[in-house]
N, C-alpha and C positions, 0 to 999 in steps of 0.2 A: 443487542450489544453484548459485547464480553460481559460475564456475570459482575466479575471484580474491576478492570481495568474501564471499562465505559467506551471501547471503541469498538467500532466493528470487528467481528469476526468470523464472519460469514455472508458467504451470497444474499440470501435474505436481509441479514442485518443492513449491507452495502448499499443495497435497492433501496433500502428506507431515506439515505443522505443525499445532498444535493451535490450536483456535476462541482460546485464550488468546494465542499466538503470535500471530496472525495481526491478532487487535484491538488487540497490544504495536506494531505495526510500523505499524496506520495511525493508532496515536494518535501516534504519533514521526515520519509524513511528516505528520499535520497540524498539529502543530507546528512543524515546518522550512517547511511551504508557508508558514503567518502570517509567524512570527518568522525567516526563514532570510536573508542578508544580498543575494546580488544577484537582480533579477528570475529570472534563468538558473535559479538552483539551486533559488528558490522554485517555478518553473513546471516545474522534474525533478518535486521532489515530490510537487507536487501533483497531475502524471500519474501517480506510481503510489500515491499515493491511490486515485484514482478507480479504477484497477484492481484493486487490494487489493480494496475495498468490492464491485465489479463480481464479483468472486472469492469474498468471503464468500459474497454472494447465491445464489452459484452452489453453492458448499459447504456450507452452512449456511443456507440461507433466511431467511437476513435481508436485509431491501431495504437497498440502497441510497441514500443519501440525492443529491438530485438538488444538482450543485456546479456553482460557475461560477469561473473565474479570474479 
């Protein structure tokens, strides 16, 4: 996990959380990407969106849905 922040931040770390975990964390960055206040913080989340989802695929063979900023 992130040294400071307690969330994942890597392949390894991701692997460690459960299929529940993992869809908890990119329904709450794609919510921040819509509704999150400056362009900055909306376009953080939405990168790790796409990686999250890039990560499940990868973990759990679920595709991916294809995202555009």
């Amino acid at each position: 996990m992130g040294k400071r922040s307690g969330v994942a931040d890597s392949g390894e770390d991701l692997a460690k959380l459960t299929l529940d975990q993992i869809n908890h964390d990119i329904e709450r960055c794609a919510y921040w990407a819509e509704a999150g206040g400056s362009s900055q913080g909306r376009k953080s989340f939405f990168k790790r969106l796409v990686w999250l989802e890039a990560e499940r695929e990868r973990l759990h063979d679920i595709p991916a849905p294809k995202r555009r900023f």
